[in-house]
C-alpha positions as CSV (number, residue, x, y, z in Angstrom):
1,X,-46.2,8.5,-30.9
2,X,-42.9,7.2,-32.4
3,X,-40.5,6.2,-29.6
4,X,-36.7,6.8,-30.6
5,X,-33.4,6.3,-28.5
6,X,-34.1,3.2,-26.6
7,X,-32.1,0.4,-27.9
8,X,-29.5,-1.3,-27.0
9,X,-27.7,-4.8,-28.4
10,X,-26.3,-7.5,-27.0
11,X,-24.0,-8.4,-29.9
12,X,-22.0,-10.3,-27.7
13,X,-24.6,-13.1,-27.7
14,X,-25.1,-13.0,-31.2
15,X,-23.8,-16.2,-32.9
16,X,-23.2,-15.9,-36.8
17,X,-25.1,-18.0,-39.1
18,X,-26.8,-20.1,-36.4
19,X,-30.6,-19.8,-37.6
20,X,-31.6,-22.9,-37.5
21,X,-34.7,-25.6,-36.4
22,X,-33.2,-28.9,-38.0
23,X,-29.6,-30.4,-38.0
24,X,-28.4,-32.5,-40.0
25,X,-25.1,-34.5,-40.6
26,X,-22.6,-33.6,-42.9
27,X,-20.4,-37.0,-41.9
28,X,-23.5,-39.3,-43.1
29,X,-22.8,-41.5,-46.5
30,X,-25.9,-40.0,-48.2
31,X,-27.0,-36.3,-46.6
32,X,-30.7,-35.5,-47.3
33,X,-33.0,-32.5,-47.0
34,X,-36.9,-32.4,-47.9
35,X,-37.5,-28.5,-48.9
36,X,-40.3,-26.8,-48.5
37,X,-41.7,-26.1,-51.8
38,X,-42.5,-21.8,-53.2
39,X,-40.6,-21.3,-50.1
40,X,-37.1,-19.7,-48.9
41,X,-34.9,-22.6,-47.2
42,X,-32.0,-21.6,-45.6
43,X,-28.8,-23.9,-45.3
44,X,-26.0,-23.0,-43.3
45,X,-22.8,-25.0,-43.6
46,X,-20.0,-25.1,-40.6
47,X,-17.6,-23.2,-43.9
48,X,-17.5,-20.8,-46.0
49,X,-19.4,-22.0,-49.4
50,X,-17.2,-21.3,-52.0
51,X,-19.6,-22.3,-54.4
52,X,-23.0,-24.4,-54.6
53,X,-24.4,-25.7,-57.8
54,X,-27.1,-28.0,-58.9
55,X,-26.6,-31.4,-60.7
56,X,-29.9,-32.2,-61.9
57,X,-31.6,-32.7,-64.9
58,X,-34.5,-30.0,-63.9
59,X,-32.5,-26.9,-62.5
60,X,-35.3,-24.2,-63.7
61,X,-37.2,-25.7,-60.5
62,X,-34.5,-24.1,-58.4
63,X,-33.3,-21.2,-57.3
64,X,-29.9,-21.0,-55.9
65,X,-27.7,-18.9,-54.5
66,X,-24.8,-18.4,-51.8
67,X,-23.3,-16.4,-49.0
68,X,-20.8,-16.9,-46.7
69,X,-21.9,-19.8,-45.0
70,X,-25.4,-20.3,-46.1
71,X,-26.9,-21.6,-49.0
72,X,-30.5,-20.3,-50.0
73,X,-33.0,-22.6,-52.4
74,X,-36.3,-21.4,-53.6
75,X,-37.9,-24.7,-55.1
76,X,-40.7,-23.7,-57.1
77,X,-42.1,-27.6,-58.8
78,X,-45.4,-27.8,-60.1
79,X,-45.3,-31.4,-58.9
80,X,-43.2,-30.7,-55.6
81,X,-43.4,-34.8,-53.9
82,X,-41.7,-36.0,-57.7
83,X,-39.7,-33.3,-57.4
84,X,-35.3,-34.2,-56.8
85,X,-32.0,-32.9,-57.4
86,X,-28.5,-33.1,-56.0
87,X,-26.7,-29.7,-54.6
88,X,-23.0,-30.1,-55.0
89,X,-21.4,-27.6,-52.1
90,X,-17.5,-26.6,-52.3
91,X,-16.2,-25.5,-48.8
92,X,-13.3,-22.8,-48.9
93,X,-11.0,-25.5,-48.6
94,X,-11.9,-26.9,-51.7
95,X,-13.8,-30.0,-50.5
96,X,-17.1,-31.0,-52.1
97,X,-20.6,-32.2,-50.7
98,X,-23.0,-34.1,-52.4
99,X,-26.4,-33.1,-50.9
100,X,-29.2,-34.5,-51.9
101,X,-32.5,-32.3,-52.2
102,X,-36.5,-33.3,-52.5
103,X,-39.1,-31.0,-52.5
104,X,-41.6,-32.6,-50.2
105,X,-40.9,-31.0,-46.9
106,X,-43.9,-29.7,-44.6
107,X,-42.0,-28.4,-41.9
108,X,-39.0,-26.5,-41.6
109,X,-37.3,-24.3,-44.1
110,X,-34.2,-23.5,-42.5
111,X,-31.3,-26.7,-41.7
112,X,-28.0,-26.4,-40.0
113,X,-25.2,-28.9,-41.3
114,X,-23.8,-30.0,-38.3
115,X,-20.1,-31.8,-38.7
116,X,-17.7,-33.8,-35.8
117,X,-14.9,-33.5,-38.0
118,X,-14.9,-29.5,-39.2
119,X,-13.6,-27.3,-37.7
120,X,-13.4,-24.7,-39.9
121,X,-14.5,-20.9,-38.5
122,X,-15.3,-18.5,-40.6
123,X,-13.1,-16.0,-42.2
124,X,-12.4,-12.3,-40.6
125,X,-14.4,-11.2,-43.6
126,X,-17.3,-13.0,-43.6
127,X,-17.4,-12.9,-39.4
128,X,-17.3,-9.3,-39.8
129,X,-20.3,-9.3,-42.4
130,X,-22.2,-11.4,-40.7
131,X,-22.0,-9.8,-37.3
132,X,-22.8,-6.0,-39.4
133,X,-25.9,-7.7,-41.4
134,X,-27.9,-9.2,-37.9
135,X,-26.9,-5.4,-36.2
136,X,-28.8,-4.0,-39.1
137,X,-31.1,-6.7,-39.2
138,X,-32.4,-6.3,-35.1
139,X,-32.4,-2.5,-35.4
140,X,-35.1,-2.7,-38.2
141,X,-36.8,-5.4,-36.7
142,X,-37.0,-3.7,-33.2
143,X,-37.7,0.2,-34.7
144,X,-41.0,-1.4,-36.7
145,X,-42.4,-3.1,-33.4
146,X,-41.5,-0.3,-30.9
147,X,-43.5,1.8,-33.6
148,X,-46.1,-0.8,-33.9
149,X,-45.8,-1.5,-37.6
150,X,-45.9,-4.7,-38.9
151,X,-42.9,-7.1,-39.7
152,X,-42.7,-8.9,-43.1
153,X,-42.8,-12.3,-42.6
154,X,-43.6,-12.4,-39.0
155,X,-46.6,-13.6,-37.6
156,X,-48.3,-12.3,-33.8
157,X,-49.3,-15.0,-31.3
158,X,-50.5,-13.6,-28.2
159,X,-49.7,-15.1,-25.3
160,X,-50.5,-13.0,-22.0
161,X,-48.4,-15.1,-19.6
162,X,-47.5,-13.3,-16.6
163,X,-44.4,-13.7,-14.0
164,X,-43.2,-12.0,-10.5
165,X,-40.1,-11.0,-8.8
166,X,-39.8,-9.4,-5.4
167,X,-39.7,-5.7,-7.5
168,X,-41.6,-6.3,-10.5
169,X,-44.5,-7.8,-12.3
170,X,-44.4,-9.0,-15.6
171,X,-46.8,-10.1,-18.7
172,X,-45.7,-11.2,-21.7
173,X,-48.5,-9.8,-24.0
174,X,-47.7,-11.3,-27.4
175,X,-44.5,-12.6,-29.6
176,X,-44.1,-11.9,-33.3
177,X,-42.6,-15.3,-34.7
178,X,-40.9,-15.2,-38.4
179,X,-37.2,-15.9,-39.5
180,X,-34.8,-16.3,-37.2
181,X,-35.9,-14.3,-34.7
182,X,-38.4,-13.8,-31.9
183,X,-40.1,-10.3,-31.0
184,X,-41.5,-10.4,-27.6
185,X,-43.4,-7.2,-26.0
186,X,-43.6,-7.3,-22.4
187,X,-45.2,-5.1,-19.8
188,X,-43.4,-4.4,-16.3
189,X,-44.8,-3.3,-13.7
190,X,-43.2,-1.5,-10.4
191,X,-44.5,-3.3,-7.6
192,X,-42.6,-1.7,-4.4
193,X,-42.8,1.2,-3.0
194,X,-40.0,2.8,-4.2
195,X,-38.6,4.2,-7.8
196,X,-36.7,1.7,-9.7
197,X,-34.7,2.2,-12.9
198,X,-34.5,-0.6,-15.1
199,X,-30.9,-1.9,-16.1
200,X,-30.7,-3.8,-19.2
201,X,-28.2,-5.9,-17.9
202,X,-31.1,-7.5,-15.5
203,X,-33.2,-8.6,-18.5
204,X,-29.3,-10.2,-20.6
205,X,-30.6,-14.3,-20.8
206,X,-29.8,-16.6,-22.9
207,X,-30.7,-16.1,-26.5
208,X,-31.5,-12.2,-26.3
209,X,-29.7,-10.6,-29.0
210,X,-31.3,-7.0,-28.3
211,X,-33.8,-5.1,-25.8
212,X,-35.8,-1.7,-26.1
213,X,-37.3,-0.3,-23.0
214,X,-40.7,2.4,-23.2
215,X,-39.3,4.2,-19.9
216,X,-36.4,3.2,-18.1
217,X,-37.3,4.9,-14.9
218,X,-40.7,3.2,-12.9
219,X,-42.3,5.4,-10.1
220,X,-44.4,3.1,-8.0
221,X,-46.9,1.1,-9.4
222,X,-45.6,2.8,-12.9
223,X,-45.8,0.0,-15.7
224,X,-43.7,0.4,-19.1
225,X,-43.4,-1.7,-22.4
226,X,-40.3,-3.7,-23.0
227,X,-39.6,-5.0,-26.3
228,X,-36.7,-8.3,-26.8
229,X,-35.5,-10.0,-29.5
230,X,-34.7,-13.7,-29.4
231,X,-32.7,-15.6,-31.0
232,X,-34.5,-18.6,-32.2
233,X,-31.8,-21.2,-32.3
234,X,-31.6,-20.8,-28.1
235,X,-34.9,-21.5,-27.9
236,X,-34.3,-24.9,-30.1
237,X,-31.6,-25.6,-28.1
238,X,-33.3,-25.1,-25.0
239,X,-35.8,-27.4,-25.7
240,X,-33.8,-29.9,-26.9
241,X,-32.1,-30.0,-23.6
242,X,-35.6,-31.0,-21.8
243,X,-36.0,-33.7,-24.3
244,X,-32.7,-35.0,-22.7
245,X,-33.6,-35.1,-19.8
């Protein structure tokens, strides 16, 4: 059975064109990124590309194109570790970037350019577009996992981890891990005596972007599905901060 009418956003958390695992340094003499080769790889820049070309001598092994902030390179090299190329990047200001680009990478496909010295937001425009493609973005993602159909490009890992409060118990069964984001299924169970309703406000941290709930209302000892999506670049960040400490 198809379960309709139970989402909800959190768009207020949502933060445009944040998708990434790696930073990287835009005020560095010579800026450097190993690609992932027969792979999407995502770069987001703290501007508005106005335009990104290549300046090398074997553009046919890669695809390039633009929008908004991010800049998306499909390398496809036969011999990917001999494999170079510079990516010339003009913010909407008109200032250039020299980037340079080898397709030996192993690990991530997806690189934030971090900057001390921009401060440059994104237009009304492209804020607005952004902010309307990861609405429509979350409410596909969430209808095919509440339906149990697969995502494209998203992989299951289950995890079965379980955790208490003084009302409820809950198990997170199993995540779905792809792109940016991070679907999580949980079940919670009604553990008192009495009938609880579930507020998504309650289940609002850091990082979830939406949440879908099987049945809002729990009779005692009831258990329901709850469905959240993540936003990976919390969880980065989140790590990160242990590291520190």
């Amino acid at each position: 059975m198809k379960v309709k009418g139970i989402l909800k956003l959190g768009l207020s958390l949502v933060l445009p064109a944040i998708l990434s695992a790696q930073s990287i340094s835009l005020d560095k003499e010579k800026i450097e990124i190993h690609l992932k080769n027969n792979s999407t790889n995502l770069i987001n820049f703290p501007f508005v590309v106005q335009k990104a070309n290549l300046t090398t001598e074997t553009p046919n092994d890669f695809s390039v194109s633009s929008k908004n902030q991010t800049v998306v390179i499909i390398p496809t090299a036969e011999l990917p570790d001999s494999e170079s190329g510079d990516l010339l990047v003009w913010s909407n200001e008109g200032n250039p970037y020299l980037v340079k680009l080898k397709v030996n990478g192993k690990g991530e496909q997806v690189f934030n350019m971090v900057s001390n010295e921009i401060e440059i937001k994104p237009t009304t425009k492209a804020a607005k577009f952004e902010t309307g493609r990861i609405e429509k973005d979350i409410k596909r993602i969430i209808k095919k996992v509440v339906n149990g159909e697969k995502i494209p490009g998203y992989k299951r890992v289950d995890v079965k981890r379980k955790f208490k409060s003084t009302d409820l118990e809950m198990q997170k069964e199993y995540f779905y891990d792809g792109g940016k984001y991070r679907v999580e299924q949980w079940y919670i169970k009604n553990t008192t005596k009495d009938t609880l309703l579930l507020d998504y406000e309650n289940f609002y941290t850091s990082g979830v972007l939406a949440i879908a709930f099987e049945k809002k209302k729990l009779f005692p000892g009831q258990i329901t599905k709850a469905w959240l999506i993540i936003n990976k670049n919390s969880i980065y960040q989140e790590l990160e901060k242990k590291k520190i400490k």
